[in-house]
C-alpha positions in Angstrom: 0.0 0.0 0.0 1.5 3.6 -0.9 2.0 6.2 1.2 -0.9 8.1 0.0 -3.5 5.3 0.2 -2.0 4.7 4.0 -3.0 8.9 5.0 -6.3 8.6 3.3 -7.4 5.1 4.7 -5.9 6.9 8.3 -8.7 10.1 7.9 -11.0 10.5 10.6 -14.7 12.5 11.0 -17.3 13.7 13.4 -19.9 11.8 11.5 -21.4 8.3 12.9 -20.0 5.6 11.4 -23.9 3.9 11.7 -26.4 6.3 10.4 -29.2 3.7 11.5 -27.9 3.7 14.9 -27.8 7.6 15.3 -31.1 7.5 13.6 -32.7 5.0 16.4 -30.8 6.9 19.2 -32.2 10.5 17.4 -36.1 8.7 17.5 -35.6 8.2 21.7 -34.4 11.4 22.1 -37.1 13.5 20.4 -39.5 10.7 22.5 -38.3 11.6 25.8 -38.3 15.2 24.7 -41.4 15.2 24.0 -42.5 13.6 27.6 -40.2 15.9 29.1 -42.2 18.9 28.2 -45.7 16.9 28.3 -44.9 16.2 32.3 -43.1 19.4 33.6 -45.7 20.3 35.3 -46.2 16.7 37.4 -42.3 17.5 38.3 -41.0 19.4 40.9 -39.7 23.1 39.7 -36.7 23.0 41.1 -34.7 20.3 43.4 -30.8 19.9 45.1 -28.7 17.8 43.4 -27.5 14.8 45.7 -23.6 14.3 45.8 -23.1 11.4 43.2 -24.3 13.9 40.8 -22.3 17.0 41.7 -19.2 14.6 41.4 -20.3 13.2 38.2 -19.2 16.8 37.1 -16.2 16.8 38.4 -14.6 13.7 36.0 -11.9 14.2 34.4 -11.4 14.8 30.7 -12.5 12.0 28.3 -9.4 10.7 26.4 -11.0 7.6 24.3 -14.6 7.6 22.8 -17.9 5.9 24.3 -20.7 4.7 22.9 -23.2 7.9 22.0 -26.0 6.0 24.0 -24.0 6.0 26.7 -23.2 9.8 26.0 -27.2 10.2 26.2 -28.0 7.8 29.1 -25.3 10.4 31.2 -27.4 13.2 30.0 -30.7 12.0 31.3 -29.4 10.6 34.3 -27.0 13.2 35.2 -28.7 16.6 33.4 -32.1 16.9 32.7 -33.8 15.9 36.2 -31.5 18.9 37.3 -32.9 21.7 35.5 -32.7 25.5 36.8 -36.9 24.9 36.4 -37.6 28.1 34.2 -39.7 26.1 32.1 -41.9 24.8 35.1 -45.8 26.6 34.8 -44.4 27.9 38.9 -41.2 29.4 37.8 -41.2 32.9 38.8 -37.5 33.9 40.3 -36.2 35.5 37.6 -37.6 37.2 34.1 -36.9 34.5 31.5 -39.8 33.3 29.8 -40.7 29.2 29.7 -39.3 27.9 26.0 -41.4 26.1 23.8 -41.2 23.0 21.9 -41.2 24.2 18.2 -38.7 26.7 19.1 -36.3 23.9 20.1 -36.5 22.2 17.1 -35.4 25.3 15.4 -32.6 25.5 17.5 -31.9 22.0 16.5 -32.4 22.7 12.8 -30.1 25.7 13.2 -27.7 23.3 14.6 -27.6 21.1 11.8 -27.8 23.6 8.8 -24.6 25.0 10.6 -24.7 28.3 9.3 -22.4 31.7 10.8 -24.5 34.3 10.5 -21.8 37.2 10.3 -22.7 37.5 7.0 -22.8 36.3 3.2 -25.2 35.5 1.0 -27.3 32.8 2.1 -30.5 32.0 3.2 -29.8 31.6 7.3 -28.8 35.7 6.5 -32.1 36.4 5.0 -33.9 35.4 7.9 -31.8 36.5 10.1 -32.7 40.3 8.5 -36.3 39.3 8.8 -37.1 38.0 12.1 -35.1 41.8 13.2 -37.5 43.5 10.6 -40.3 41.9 12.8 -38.9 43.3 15.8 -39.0 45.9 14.5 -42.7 46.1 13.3 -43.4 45.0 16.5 -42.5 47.9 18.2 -43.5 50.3 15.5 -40.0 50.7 14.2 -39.8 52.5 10.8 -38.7 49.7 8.0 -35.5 52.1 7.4 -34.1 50.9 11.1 -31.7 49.1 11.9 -31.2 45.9 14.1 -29.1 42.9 15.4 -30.2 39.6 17.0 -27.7 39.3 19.8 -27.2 36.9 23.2 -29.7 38.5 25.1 -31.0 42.1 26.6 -27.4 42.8 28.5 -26.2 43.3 25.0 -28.7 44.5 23.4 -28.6 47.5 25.8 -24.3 47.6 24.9 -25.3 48.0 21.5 -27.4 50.8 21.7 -25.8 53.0 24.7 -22.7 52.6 22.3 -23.9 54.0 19.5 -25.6 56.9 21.6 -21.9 57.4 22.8 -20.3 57.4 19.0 -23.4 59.7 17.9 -22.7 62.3 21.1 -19.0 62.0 21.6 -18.5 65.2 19.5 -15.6 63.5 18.2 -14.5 60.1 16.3 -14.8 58.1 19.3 -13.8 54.7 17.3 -10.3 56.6 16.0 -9.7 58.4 18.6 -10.9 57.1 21.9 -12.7 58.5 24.7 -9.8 60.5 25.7 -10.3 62.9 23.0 -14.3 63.5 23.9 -14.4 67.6 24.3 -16.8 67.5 27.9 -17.5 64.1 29.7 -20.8 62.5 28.5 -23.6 61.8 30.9 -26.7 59.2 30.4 -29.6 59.0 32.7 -31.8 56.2 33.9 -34.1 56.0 37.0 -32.5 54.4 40.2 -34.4 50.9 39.0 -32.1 50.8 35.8 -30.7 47.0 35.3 -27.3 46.5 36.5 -26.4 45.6 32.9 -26.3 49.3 32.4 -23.3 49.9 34.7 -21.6 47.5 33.0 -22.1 49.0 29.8 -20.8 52.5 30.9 -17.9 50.7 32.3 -17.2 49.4 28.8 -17.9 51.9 26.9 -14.7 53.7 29.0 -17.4 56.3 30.6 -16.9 54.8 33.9 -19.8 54.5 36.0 -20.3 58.0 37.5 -21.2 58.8 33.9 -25.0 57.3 34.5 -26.7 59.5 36.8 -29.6 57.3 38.5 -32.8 59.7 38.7 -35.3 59.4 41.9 -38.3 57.3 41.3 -41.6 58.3 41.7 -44.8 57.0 44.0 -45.0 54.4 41.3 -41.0 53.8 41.0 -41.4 55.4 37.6 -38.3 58.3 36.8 -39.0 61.3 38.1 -39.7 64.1 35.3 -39.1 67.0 36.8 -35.8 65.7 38.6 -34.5 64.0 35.6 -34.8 68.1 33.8 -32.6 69.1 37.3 -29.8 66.7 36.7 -29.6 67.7 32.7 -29.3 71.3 33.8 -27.3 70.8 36.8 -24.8 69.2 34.5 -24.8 71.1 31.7 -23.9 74.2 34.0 -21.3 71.7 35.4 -19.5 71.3 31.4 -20.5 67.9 31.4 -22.7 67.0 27.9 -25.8 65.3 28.8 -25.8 62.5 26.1 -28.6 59.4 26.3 -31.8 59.0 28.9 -32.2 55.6 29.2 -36.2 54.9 29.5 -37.1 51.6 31.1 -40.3 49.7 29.8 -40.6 47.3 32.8 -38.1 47.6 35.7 -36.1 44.5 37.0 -37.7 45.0 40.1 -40.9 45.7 39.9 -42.1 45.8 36.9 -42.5 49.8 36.6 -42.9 51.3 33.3 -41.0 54.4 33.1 -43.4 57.7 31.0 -41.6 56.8 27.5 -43.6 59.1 25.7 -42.5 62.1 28.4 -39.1 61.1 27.9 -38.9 61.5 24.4 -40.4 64.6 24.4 -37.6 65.4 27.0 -34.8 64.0 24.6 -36.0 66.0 21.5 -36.0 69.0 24.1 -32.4 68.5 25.3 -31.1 66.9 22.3 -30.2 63.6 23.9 -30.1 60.1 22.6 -33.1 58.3 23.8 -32.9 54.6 24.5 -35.4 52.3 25.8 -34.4 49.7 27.5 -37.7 47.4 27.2 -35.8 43.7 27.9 -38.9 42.9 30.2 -41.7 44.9 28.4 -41.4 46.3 25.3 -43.1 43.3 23.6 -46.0 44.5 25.4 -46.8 46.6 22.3 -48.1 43.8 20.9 -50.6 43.2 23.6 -54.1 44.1 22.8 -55.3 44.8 25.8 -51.9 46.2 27.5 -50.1 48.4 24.6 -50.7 51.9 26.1 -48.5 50.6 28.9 -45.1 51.3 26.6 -47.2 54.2 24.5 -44.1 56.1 23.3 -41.6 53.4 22.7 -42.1 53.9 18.8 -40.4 57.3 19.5 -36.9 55.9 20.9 -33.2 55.8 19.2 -32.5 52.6 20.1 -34.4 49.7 21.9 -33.1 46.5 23.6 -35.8 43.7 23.5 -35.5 40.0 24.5 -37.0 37.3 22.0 -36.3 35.0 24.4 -38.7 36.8 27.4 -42.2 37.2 26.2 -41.8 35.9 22.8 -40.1 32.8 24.8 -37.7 31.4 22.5 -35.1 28.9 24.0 -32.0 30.7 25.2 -30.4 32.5 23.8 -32.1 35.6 21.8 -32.1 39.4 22.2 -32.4 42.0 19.8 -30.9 45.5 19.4 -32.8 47.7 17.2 -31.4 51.1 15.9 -33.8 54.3 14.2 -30.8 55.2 12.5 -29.1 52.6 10.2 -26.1 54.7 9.3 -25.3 55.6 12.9 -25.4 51.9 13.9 -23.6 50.2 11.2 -20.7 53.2 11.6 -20.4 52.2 15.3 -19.3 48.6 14.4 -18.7 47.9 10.5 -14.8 47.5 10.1 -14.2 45.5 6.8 -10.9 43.5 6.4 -9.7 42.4 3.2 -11.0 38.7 4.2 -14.2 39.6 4.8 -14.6 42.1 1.4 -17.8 41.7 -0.4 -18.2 40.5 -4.2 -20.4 40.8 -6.4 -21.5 37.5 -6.8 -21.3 34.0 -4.9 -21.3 33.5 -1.2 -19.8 36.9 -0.3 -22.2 39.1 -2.3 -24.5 39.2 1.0 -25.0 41.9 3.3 -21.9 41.4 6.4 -24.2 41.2 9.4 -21.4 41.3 12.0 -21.1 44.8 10.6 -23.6 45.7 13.6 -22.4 44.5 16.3 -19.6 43.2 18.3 -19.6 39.8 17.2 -18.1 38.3 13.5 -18.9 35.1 14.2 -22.9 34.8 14.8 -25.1 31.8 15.6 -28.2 31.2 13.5 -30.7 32.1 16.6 -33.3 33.8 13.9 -34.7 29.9 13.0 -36.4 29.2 16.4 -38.1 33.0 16.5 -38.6 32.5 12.9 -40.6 29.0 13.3 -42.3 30.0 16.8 -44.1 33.1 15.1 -45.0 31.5 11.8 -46.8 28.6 13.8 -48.6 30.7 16.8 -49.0 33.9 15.0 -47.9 37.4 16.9 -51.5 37.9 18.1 -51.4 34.7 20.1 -48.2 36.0 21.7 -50.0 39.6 22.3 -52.5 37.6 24.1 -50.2 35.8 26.1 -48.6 38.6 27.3 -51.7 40.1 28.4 -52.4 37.3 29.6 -49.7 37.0 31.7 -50.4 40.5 33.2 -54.0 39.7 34.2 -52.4 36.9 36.1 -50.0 39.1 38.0 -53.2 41.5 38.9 -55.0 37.8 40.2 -52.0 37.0 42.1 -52.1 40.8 43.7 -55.8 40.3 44.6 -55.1 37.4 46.1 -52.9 39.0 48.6 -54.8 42.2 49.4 -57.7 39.8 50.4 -55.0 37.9 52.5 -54.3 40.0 56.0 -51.2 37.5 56.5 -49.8 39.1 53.3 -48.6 42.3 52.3 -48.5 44.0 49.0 -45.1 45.7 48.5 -44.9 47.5 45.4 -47.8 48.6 43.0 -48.5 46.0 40.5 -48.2 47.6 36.9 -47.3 44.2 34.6 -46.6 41.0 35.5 -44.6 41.5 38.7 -46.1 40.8 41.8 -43.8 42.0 44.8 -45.4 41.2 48.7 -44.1 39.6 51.5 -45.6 37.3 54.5 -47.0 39.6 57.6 -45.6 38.8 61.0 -46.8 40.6 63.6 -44.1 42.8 65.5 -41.1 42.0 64.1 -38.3 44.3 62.8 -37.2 44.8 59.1 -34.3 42.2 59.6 -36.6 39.2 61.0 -39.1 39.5 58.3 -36.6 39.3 55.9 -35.2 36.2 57.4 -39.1 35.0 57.7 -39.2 35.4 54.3 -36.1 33.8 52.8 -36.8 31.0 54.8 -40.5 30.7 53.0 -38.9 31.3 49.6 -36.5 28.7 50.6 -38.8 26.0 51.4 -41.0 26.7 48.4 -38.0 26.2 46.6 -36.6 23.0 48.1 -39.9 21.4 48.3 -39.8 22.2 44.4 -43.1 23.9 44.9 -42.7 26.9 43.2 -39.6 29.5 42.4 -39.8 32.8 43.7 -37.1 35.4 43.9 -36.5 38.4 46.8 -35.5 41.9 46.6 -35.5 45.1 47.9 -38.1 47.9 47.3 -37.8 51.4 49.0 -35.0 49.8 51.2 -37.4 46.9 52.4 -36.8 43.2 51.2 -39.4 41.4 50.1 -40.8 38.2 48.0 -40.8 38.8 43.5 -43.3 36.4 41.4 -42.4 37.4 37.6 -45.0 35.9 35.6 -43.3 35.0 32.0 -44.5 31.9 31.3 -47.1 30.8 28.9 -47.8 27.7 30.9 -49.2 29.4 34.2 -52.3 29.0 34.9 -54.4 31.0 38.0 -54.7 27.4 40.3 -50.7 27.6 40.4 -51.4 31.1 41.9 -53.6 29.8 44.1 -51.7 27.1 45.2 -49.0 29.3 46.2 -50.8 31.5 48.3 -52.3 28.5 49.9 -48.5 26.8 50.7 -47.1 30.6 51.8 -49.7 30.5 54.2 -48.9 27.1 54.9 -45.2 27.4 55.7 -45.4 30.7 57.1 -47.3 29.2 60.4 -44.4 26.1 60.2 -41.8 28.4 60.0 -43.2 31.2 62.6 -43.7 27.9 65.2 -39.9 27.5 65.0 -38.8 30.4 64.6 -38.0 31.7 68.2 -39.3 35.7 69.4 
C-alpha cells in the first residue's frame, strides 16, 4: 500500500460511522423530549442535586470515545432531572420566559444547517434580517431601522448605549478614543435601571459616574421634573448630557417608566433616547396592555429580549437602531478577508457589521418558526395574559391579612411579603427567605427576593405561557402554609 492510500485510509470525521444507529438513538431522544415537556408540570420546579451527581461533574477529561448511547444515558441521568426549572408553569425567580417546543426544534435545525451568521449570501442571513425586521414592526420601528439579533437584553442594551456614545461624543470616538471626547458624557436612567447598564458605561470607558440614576416616583417610575434638574445641573457643570435611558418594565418591579415624556424630553435637550424594554417592550403587541409602553415607537434605540415574552429557547435578544447609518458606523470595520463581491457566497449583506460579534449563531430559526406557527396575536395575548395573572395573584394577597402588598403591580410582577406581627425589618426578611427557601426546596414553586424602597421582600415574575391561576392559588395557599411552620420554630 502507498503512502498516499495509507493517510487517506488513516482520515478520521465527526460523523457516525452507523447512520441507523444515530437515527434510532435520534427517534428516543425526540421521545423523551417530548414527555419531558408533556410532564413538567407533574415535576417538581426545582430540586438539590445529591452528591453522586455533583461529582459526576467533576470527571476528568475524556481521552477515548464511548458509545453515544452511553453519551445520552449520562445526560438523562445526570442533566435533565437537574434543570434550573424556568420552564416549570411555577417558575417565577427571575424574568426569563418558559421555552417552547417548536422553538427547540429550530434550535436543532439551526444546529444542523450549521450556518455563521456574520454574513454572506445565504439564506440563514435572509432570515436573520427578517425575524429583526419583525422586531422591529413589533415595536412600531420604521422599516428604514436598523437591528441585530444578539445573546440577550445585557447586549442589546451595549449595542445601543454605544452608538448613543459614538453619535454624542462630539468627536470620532472609534479613531480616537474616549480621551479625545471635548466634555465628559452623561446618560440618565431612574434608580431601577438593570445592572447591565453599569456594566455598559464601564465598557464603553465612561466609567460609571457617567449614569446618573434619577429618583423614582410614588409608582417607582423616573422622576420628570428631577430628571430636567440633573440635565441642567450638569450642563452648568461642562458635562454633555448624552442618552436617557427609558425603562419599559423595571427588573424589580415591573415599573414602566413615562416613555412618551421622555422622548419629548430628549427632543428638548437633544439627547439620545434609549429604551431599554428587555422585560416589556413586547407589550406593544398586547391588545389589551399596549398603552402601557405608549411612546416606545419614539426611541433611538431599543433593547428587546426574544427570548422573554416571545419565549424562545436561550439564547435571543435583539438590538434595534432608528438610524441605520449611525449603527452600522459604530461597528462595521471591513478587512480584506471579509470584502464583499459581487456574486457568490460573499455578495451578501456582512451582518457582524452591527455588532460586536463576527462570528454569529443562526438564533433567527427558532423565533422564525415559533411566530410562523402561533402567530404574533397569540403572543399579544399571552402577554396580556400573563399580566391579568399578575393583577389575580395581587388580589389574592390584598384579600390575605397574612400578606402584604409591597410594590404597586403595573405588569406582570407581583412584589409582597408574608405579615408577621411585630417584628423588625431584619426578622421578616429572614421569615421570608426561609418561605422562599422551602418553596423552593420542596420544588413547589420559584420565587425570587429583593428590595423595594429599602425593604426586602418576595418577587413572582409571571413570563411563562404555561401558568395558569390554580398555580397562583396554590402558592398562596402553601405561603400561608409554611409561614405558620416556619413562625412555630422560629424563636421571638
Amino acid at each position: 500500500m502507498d503512502t498516499f492510500q495509507e493517510a487517506t485510509n488513516a482520515e478520521e470525521t465527526l460523523d457516525p460511522p452507523d447512520w441507523a444507529e444515530v437515527g434510532a438513538l435520534s427517534h428516543r431522544i425526540l421521545d423523551d423530549a417530548i414527555a419531558y415537556l408533556k410532564d413538567v408540570r407533574d415535576r417538581p420546579v426545582w430540586r438539590g442535586m445529591p452528591a453522586e451527581v455533583r461529582a459526576f461533574f467533576g470527571a476528568p477529561l475524556p481521552r477515548s470515545p464511548a458509545p453515544a448511547a452511553d453519551v445520552y444515558d449520562d445526560v438523562a441521568r445526570n442533566l435533565m432531572p437537574y434543570p434550573m426549572g424556568n420552564v416549570h408553569p411555577r417558575f417565577w425567580s427571575w424574568y426569563m420566559g418558559s421555552s417552547n417546543f417548536t422553538g427547540a426544534l429550530g434550535d436543532f435545525l439551526a444546529a444542523i444547517q450549521g450556518s455563521n451568521l456574520g454574513g454572506g449570501n445565504h439564506a440563514a442571513g435572509l432570515m436573520d434580517s427578517q425575524v429583526v425586521n419583525w422586531m422591529k414592526e413589533m415595536v412600531g420601528f420604521p422599516t428604514s431601522a436598523s437591528g441585530t439579533l444578539v445573546s440577550g437584553g445585557s447586549m442589546a442594551n451595549i449595542i445601543g448605549l454605544t452608538v448613543a456614545r459614538n453619535v454624542k461624543a462630539g468627536v470620532d470616538v472609534r479613531e480616537r478614543g474616549v480621551g479625545a471626547i471635548p466634555r465628559p458624557l452623561r446618560y440618565y436612567a431612574s434608580d431601577q435601571v438593570h445592572s447591565c447598564h453599569r456594566k455598559a458605561m464601564e465598557l464603553l470607558g465612561l466609567g460609571n459616574r457617567a449614569l446618573r440614576r434619577i429618583p423614582t416616583d410614588a409608582g417607582l417610575r423616573i422622576d420628570i421634573a428631577a430628571l430636567k434638574a440633573a440635565i441642567a445641573e450638569d450642563r452648568a457643570a461642562g458635562f454633555k448630557p448624552a442618552c436617557v435611558i427609558g425603562t419599559a418594565g423595571t427588573v424589580n418591579t415591573g415599573a414602566v417608566d413615562d416613555l412618551q415624556a421622555l422622548a419629548s424630553v430628549a427632543g428638548e435637550e437633544d439627547l439620545w433616547f434609549h429604551v431599554d424594554g428587555c422585560i416589556g417592550a413586547l407589550i406593544a403587541v398586547a391588545p389589551e396592555s399596549r398603552s402601557l409602553v405608549a411612546g416606545i415607537e419614539r426611541a433611538d434605540s431599543i433593547a428587546l429580549d426574544p427570548h422573554k415574552w416571545l419565549h424562545a429557547p436561550f439564547e435571543a435578544g435583539c438590538a434595534l437602531v432608528r438610524d441605520a447609518s449611525a449603527h452600522r458606523n459604530t461597528f462595521a470595520v471591513t478587512p480584506e478577508y471579509l470584502e464583499s463581491t459581487p456574486r457568490g457566497l460573499a455578495s451578501g449583506e456582512w451582518l457582524h457589521d452591527y455588532g460586536l460579534q463576527t462570528s454569529r449563531g443562526f438564533r433567527a430559526l427558532k423565533i422564525w418558526m415559533a411566530l410562523k406557527e402561533h402567530g404574533v396575536e397569540k403572543f399579544g395575548r399571552l402577554i396580556d395574559q400573563n399580566i391579568a395573572q399578575a393583577r389575580y395573584l395581587t388580589g389574592l394577597i390584598e384579600a390575605e391579612p397574612a400578606l402584604e402588598l409591597m410594590a404597586p403591580t403595573t405588569i406582570n410582577i407581583v412584589c409582597f411579603r408574608h405579615r408577621l406581627d411585630g417584628a423588625s425589618e431584619e426578622r421578616l426578611k429572614v421569615f421570608n427567605t426561609e418561605i422562599m427557601l422551602r418553596l423552593q426546596e420542596e420544588g413547589t414553586a420559584a420565587l425570587s427576593d429583593t428590595t423595594v424602597q429599602g425593604r426586602h421582600c418576595l418577587r413572582v415574575a409571571i413570563a411563562n405561557h404555561r401558568t395558569r391561576r390554580s398555580d397562583l392559588d396554590l402558592l398562596v395557599a402553601e405561603m400561608l402554609r409554611l409561614g405558620r411552620e416556619v413562625e412555630a420554630a422560629t424563636p421571638a
